[in-house]
LODO-439929 format. One record per atom (N, C-alpha, C): x, y, z; residue in three letters. Coordinates in steps of 0.001 Angstrom, whole numbers, padded with zeros to 6 digits, always signed. Atoms other than C-alpha are relative to their C-alpha. Layout:
BEGIN
XYZALA;...
REM end
This chain:
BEGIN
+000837-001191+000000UNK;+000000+000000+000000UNK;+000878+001250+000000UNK;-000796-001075+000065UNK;+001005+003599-000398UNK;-000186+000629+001490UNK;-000171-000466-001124UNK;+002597+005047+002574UNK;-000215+001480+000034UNK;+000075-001195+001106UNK;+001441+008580+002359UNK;-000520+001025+001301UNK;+000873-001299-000956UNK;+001146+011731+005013UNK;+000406+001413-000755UNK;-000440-001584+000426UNK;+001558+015694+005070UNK;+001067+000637+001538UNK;-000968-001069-001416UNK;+003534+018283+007686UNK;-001458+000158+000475UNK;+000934-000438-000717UNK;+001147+018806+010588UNK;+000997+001088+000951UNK;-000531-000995-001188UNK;+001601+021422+013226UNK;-000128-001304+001752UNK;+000200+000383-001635UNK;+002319+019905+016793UNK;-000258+000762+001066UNK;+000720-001034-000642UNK;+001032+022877+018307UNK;-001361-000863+001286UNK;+001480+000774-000935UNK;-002198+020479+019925UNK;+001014-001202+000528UNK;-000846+001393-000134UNK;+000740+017555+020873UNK;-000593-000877-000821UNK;+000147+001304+000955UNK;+001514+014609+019470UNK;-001157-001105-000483UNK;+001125+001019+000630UNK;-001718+012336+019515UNK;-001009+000494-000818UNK;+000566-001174+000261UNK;-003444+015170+018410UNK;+000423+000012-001675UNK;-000687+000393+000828UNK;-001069+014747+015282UNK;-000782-001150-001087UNK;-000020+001528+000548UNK;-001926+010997+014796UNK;-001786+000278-000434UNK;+001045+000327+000254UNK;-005513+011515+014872UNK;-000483+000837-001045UNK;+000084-000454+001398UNK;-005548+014347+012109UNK;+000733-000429-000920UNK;-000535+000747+001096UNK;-003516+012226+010121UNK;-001117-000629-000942UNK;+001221+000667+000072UNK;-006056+009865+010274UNK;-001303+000516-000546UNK;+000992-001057+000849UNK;-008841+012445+009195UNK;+000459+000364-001390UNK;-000053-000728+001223UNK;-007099+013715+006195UNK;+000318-001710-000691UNK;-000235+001299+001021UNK;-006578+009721+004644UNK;+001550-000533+000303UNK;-001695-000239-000003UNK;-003001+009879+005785UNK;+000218-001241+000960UNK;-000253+000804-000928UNK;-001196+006820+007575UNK;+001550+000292+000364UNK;-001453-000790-000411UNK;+001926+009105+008428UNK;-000101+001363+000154UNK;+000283-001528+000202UNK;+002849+012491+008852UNK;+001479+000432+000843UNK;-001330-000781-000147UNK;+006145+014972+009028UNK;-000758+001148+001258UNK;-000203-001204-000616UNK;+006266+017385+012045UNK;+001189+000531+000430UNK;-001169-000712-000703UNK;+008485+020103+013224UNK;+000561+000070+001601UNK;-000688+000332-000972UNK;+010787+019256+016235UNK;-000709+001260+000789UNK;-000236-001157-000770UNK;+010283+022824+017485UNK;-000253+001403-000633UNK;+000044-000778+001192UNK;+009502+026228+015802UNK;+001099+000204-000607UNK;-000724+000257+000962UNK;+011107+025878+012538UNK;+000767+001491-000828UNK;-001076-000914+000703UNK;+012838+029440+012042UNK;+000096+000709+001267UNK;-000837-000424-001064UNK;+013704+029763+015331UNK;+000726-001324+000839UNK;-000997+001055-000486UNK;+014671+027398+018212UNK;-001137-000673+001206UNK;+000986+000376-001033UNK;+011749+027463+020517UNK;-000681-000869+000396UNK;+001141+001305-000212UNK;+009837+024157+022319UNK;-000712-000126+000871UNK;+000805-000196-000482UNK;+007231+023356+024015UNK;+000816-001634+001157UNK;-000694+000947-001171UNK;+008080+021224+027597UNK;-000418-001597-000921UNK;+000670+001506+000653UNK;+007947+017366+026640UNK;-001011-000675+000437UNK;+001303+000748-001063UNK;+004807+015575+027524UNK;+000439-001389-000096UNK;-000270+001575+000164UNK;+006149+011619+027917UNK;-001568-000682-000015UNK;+001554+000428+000361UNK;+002310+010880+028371UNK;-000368+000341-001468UNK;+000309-000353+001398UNK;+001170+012379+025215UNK;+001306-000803-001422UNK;-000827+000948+000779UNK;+004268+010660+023507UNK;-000521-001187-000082UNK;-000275+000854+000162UNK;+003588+007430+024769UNK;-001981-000415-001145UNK;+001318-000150+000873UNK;-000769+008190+023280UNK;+000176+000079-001170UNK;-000594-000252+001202UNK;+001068+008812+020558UNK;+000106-001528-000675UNK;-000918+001062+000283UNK;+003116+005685+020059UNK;-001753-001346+000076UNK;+000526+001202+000205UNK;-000091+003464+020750UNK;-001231+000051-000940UNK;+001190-000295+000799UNK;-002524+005314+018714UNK;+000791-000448-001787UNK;+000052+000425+000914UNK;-000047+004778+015797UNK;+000390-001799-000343UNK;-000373+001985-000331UNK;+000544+000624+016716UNK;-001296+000098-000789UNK;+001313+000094+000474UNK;-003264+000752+016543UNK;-000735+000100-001428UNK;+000057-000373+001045UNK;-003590+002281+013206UNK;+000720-000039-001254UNK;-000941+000565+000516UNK;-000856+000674+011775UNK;+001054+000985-001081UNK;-000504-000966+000668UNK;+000921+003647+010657UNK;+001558-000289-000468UNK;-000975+000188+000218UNK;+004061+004213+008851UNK;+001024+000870+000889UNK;-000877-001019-000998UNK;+007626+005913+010660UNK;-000867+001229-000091UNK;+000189-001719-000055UNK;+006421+009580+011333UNK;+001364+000118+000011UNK;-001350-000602+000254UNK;+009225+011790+010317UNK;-000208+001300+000875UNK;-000257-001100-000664UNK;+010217+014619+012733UNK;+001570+001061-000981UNK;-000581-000820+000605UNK;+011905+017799+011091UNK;+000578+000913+000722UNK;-000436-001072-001089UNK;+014256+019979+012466UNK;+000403+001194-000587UNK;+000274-001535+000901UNK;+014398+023665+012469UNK;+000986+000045-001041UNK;-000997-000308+000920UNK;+016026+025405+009434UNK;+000924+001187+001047UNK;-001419-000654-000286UNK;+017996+027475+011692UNK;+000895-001055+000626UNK;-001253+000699-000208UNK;+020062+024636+012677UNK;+000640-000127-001373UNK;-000718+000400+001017UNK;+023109+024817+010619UNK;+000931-000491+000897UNK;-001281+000501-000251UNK;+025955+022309+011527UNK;+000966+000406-000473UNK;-001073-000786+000391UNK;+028263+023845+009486UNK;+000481+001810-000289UNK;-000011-001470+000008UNK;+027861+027782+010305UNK;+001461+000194+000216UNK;-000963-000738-000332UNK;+030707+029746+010369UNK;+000430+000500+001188UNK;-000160-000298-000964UNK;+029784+030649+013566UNK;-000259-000404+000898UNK;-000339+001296-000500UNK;+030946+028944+015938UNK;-001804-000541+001307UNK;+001341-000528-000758UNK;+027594+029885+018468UNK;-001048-000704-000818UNK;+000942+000725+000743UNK;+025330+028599+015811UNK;+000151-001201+000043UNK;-000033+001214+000120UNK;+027147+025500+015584UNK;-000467-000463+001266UNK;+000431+000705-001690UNK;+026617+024970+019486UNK;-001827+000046-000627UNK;+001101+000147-000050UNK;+023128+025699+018861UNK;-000554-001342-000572UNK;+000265+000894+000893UNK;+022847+023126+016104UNK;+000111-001395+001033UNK;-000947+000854-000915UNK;+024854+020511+018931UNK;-001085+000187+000796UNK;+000758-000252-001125UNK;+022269+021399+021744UNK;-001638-000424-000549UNK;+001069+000151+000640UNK;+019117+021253+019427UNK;-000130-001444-000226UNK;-000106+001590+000256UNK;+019824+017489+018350UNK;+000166-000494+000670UNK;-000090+001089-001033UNK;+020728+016103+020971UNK;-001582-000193+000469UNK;+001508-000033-000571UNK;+017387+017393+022547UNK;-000740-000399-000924UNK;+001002+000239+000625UNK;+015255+016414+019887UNK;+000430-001844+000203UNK;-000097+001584-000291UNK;+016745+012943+019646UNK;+000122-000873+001115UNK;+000503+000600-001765UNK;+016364+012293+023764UNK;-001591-000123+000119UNK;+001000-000254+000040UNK;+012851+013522+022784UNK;-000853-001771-000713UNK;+000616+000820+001093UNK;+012025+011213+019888UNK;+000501-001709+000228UNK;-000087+000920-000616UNK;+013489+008329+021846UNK;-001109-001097+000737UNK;+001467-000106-000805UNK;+009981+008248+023390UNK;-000971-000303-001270UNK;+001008-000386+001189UNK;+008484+007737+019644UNK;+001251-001934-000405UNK;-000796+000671+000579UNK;+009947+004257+018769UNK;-000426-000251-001321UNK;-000026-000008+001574UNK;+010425+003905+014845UNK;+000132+001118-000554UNK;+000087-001994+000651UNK;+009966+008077+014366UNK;+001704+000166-000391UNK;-001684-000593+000380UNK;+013196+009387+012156UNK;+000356+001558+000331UNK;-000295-001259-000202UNK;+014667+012725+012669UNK;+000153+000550-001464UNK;-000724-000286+001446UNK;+015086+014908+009162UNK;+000934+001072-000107UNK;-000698-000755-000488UNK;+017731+017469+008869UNK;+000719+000534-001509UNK;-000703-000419+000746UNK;+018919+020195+006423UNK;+001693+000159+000226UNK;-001545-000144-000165UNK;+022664+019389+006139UNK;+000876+001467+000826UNK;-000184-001717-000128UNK;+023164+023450+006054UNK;+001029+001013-000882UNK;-000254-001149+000948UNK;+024722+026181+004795UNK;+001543+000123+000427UNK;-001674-000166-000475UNK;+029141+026425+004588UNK;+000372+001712+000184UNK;-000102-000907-000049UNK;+028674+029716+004229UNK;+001608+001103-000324UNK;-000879-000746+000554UNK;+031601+030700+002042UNK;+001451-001024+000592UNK;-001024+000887-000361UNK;+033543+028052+003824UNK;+000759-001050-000669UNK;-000023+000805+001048UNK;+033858+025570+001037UNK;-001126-001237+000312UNK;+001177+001041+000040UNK;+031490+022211+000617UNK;+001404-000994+000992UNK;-000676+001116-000648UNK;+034489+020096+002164UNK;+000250+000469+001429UNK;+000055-001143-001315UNK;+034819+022524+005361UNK;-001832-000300+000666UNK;+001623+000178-000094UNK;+031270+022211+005313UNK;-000655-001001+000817UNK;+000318+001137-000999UNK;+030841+018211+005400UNK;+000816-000323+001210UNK;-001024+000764-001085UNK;+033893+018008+008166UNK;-000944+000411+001321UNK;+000715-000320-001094UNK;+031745+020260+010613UNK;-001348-000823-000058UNK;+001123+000752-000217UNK;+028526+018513+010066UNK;-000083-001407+000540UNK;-000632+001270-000605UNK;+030346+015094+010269UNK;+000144+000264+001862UNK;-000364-000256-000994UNK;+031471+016237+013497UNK;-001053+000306+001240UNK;+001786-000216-000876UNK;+028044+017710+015055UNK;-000528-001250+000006UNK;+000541+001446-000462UNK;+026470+014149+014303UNK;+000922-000721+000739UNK;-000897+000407-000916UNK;+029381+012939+016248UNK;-000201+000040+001551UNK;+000090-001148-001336UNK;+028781+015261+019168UNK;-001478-000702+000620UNK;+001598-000149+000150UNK;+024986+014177+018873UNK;-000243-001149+000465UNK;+000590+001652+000191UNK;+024841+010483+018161UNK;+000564-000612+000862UNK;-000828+001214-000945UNK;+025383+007935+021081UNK;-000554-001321-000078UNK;+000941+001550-000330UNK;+024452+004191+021467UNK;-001195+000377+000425UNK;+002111-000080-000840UNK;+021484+005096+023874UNK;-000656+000504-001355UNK;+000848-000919+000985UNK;+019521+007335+020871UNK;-000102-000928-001226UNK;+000154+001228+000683UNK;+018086+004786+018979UNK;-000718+000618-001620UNK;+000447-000576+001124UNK;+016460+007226+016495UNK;+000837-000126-001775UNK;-000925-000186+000589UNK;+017525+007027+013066UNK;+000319+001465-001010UNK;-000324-001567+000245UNK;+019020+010796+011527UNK;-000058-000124-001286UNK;+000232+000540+001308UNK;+018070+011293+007937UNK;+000574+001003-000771UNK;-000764-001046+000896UNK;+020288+013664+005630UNK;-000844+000391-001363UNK;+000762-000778+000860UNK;+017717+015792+003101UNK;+001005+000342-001298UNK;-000554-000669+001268UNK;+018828+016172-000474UNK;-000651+001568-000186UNK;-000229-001031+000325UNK;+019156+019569-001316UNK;-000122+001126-001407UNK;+000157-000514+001848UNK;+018210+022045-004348UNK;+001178+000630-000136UNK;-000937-000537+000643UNK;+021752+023798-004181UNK;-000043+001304-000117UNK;-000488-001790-000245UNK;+021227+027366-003430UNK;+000666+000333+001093UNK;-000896-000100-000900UNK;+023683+029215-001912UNK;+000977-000601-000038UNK;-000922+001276+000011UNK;+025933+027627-000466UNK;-000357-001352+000794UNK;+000786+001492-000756UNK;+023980+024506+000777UNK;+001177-000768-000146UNK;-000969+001513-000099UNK;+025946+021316+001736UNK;-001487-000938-000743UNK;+000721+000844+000057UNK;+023913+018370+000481UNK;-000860+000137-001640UNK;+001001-000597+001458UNK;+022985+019620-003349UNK;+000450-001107-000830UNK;+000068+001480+000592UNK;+024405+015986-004397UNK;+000323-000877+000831UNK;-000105+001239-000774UNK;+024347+012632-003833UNK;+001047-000558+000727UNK;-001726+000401-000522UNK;+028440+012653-003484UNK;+000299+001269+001238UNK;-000045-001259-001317UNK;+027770+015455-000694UNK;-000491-000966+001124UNK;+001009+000437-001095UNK;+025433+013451+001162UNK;+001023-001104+000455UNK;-001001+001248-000160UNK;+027843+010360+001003UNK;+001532+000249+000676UNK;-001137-000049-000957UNK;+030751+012256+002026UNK;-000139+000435+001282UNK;+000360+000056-001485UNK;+028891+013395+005004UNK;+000404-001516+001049UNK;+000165+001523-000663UNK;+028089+009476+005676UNK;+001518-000646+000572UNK;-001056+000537-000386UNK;+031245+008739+005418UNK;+001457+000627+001054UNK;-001012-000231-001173UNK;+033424+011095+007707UNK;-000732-000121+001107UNK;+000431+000356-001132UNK;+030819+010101+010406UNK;+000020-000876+000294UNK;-000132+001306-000661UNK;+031452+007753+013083UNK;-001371-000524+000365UNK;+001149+000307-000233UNK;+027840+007370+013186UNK;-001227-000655-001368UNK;+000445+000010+001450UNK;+027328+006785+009484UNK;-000599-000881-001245UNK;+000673+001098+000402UNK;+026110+003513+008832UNK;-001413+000093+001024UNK;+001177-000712-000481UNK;+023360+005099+011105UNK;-000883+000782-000450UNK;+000158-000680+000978UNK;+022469+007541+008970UNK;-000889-000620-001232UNK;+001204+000306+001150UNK;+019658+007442+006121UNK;-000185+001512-001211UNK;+000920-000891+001293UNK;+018060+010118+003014UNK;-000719-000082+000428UNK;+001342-000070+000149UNK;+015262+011504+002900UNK;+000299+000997-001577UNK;+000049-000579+001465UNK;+014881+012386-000869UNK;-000947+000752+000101UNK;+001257-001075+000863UNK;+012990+015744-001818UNK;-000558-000163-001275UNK;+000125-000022+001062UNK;+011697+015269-005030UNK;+000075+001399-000711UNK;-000176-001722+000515UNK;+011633+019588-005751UNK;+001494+000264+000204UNK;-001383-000611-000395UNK;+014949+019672-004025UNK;+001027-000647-001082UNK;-000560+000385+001262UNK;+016534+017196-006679UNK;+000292+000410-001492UNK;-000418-000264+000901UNK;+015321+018389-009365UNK;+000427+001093-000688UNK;-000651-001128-000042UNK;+015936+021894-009135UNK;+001437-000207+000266UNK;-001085+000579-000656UNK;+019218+020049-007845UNK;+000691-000350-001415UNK;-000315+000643+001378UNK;+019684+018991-011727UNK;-000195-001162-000316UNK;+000570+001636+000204UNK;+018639+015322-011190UNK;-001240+000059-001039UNK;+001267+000570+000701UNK;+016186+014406-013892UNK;-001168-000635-000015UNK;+000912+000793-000062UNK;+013447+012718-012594UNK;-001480-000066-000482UNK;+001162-000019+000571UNK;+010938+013834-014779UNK;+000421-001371-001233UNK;-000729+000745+001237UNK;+013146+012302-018133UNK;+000601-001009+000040UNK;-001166+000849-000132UNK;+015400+009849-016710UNK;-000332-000492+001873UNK;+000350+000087-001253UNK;+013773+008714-013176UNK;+000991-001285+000328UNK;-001191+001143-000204UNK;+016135+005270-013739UNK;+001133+000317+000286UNK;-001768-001329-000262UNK;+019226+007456-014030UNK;+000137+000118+001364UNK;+000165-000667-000876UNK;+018375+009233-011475UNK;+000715-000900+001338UNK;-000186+001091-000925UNK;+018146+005887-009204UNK;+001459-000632+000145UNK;-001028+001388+000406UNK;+020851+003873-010632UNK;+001577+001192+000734UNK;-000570-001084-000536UNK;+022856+007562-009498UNK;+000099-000328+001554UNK;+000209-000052-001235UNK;+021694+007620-006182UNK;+000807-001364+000616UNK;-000159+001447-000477UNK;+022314+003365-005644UNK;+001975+000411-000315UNK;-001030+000521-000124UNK;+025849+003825-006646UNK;+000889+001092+000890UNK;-000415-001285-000948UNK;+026598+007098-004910UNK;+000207-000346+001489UNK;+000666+000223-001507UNK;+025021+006047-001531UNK;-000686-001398-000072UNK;+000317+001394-000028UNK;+023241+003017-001745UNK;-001676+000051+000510UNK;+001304-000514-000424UNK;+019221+003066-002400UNK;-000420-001072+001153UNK;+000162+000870-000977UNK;+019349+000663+001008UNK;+000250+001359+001212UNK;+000351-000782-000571UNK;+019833+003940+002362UNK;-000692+001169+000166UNK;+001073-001259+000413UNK;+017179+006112+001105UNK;-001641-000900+000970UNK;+000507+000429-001329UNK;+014802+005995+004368UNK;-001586+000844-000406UNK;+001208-000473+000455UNK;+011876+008221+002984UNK;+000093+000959-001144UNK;-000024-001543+001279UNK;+010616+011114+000278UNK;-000792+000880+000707UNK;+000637-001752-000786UNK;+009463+014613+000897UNK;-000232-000017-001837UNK;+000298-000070+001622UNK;+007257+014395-002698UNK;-001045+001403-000088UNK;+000695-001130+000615UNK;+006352+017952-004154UNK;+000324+000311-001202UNK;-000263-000422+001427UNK;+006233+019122-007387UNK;+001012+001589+000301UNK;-000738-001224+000059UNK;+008415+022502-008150UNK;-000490+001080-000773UNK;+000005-001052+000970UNK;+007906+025838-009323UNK;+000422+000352-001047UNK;-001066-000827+000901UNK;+010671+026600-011390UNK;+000226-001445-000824UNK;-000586+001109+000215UNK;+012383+024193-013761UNK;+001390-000549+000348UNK;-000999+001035-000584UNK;+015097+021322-013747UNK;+001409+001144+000228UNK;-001635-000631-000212UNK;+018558+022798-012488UNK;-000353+001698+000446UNK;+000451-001986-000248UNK;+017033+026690-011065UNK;+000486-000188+001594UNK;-000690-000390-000966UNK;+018645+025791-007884UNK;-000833+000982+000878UNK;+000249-001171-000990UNK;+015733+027893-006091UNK;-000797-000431+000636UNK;+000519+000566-001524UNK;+013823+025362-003859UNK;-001594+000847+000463UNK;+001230-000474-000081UNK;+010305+026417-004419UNK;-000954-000895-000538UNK;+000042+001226+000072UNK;+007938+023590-003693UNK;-001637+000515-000656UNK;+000999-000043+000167UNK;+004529+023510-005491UNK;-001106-001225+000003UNK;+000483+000822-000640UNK;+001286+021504-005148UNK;+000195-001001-001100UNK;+000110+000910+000944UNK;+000976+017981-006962UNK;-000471+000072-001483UNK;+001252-000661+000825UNK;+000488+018240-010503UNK;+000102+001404-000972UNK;+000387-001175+000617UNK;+000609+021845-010907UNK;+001652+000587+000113UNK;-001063-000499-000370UNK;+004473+022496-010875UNK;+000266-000426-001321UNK;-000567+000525+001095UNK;+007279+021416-013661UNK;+000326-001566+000267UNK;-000509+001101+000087UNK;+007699+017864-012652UNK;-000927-000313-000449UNK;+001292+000459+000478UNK;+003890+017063-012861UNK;-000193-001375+000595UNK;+000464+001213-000554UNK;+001735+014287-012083UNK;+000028-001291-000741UNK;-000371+001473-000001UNK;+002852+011494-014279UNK;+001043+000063+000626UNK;-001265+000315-000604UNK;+006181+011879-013051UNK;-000133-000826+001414UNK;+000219+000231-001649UNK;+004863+011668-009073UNK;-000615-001454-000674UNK;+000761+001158-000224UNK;+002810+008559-010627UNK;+001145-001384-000287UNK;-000936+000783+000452UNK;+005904+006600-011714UNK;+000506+000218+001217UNK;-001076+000247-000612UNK;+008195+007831-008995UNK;-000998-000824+001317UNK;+000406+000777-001168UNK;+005323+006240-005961UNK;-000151-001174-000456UNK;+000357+001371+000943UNK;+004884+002933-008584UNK;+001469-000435+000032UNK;-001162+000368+000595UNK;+008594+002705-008953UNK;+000277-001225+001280UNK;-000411+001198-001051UNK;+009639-000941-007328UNK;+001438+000651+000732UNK;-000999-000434-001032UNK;+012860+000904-005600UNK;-000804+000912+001119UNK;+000503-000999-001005UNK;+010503+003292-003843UNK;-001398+000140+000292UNK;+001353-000073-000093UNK;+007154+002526-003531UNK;-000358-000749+001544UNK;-000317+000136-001136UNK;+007943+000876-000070UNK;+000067+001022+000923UNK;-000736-000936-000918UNK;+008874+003925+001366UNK;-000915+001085+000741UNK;+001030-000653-000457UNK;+006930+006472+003461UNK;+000162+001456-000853UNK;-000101-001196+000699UNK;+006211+009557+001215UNK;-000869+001212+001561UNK;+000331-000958-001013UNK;+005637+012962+003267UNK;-000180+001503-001006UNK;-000403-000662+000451UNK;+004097+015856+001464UNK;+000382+001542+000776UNK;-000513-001405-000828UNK;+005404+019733+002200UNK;-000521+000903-001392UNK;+000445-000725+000832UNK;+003356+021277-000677UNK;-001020+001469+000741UNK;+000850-001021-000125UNK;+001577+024776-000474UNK;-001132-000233+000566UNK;+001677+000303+000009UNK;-001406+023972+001024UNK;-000689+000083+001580UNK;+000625+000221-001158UNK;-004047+023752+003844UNK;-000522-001119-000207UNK;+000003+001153-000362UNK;-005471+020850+005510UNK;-000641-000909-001004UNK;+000482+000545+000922UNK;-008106+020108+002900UNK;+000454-000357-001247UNK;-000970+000082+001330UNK;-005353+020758-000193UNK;+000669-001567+000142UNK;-000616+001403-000087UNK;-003453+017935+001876UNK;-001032-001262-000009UNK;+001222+001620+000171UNK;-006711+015089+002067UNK;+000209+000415-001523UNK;+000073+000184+001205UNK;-007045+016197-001682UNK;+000912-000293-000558UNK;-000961+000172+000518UNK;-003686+015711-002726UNK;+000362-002069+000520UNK;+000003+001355-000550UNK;-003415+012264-000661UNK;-000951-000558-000893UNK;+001136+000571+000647UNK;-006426+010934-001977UNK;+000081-000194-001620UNK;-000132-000430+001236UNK;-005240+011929-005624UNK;+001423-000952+000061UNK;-000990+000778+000263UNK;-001850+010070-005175UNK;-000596-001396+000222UNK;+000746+002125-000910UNK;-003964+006577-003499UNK;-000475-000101-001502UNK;+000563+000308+001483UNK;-005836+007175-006931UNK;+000809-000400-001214UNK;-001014+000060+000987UNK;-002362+006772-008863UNK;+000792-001116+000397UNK;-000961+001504-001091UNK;-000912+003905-006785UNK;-000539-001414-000773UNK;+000153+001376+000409UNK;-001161+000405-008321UNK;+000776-000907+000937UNK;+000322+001801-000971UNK;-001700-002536-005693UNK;+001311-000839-000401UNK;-001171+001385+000464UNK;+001501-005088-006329UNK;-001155-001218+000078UNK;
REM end
């Protein structure tokens, strides 16, 4: 079956979450760790976690993906930010400890004039700082559309992350589909490519979920502007091949399109309609 939620607000806590999932057709769903352009959280409720955890047993849901803010950058320039970044993860992943199966997702970040190899050494290093045996969560590295100076705008970015971390066979993707292909990946023309790319880069044994939106702009614009299903430049055969595709049709899709709650049931409901049964 297709695994298939949207971004909710955790504003009402977590079960609160599970059960508007459940309303909009959804058997998953992406939320934000904390407010997402700052740093701010709300105390932890371990009750409401654990309502959480049995409402989605019950309902047989797929991982929920937890997102963390965009002002964490691991590789800021400054050095204050990076602590922040170091202090933020840890806490989210002591949090989400309390959520067994939930992944963490995480924009690599920004080198900020530092170079891309300066870049992955500090980020390597923050998941270092971060990741211990106890924290059973697993941390998921976001492909990237490549503006700026983003870390993570290819597959041989993401991989050299993986690999200067001592935590790195820990480590997972979460593929954007807007962030790719604004990224220059092809996955409207060449969605095999694309794969057969990814598998030898990184290894599609480690591609852990998708973040599926269509894009504004076209292939290679590098400007990370996500539009709804459909109505962007990738379009909706593309989305109907890439949730059909036997490498990824397993996987929990999460969308982050323009929309309110009803856009997201209509958009769900519109991908279940494009899904073919194995």
């Amino acid at each position: 079956m297709l695994h298939i939620g949207c971004h909710l607000s955790c504003s009402n806590g977590y079960l609160a979450m599970g059960e508007q999932a459940v309303s909009l057709g959804a058997d998953t769903f992406q939320f934000f760790t904390r407010n997402p352009r700052g740093g701010a959280v709300k105390p932890f409720d371990v009750q409401d976690a654990q309502a959480l955890v049995d409402f989605l047993a019950e309902h047989r849901f797929a991982p929920v993906l937890a997102h963390a803010p965009y002002t964490l950058n691991a590789c800021a320039a400054d050095e204050k930010i990076r602590s922040f970044a170091v202090r933020t993860m840890r806490e989210d992943l002591e949090r989400l400890a309390h959520i067994p199966g939930a992944m963490l997702n995480f924009h690599p970040g920004s080198h900020v004039k530092q170079g891309a190899e300066v870049g992955i050494a500090l980020i390597a290093k923050m998941l270092d700082e971060v990741y211990t045996p106890e924290l059973p969560t697993t941390v998921l590295l976001e492909t990237m559309a490549g503006k700026g100076s983003e870390v993570g705008r290819s597959f041989g970015e993401l991989r050299a992350i993986m690999d200067a971390a001592k935590a790195g066979d820990r480590l997972g993707v979460c593929l954007d589909t807007c962030h790719v292909y604004d990224a220059g990946y092809d996955i409207v023309g060449d969605l095999e490519g694309v794969l057969a790319e990814f598998d030898r880069e990184i290894g599609l044994d480690r591609l852990r979920a998708v973040h599926i939106n269509d894009s504004k702009n076209p292939i290679g614009s590098h400007k990370d502007r996500h539009e709804r299903i459909g109505e962007g430049s990738i379009g909706l055969e593309a989305f109907t091949r890439i949730i059909n595709h036997p490498a990824l049709r397993h996987l929990p899709f999460y969308l982050e399109t323009p929309n309110e709650l009803p856009g997201y049931a209509q958009e769900i409901a519109l991908l279940r309609g494009c899904y073919q049964e194995a």
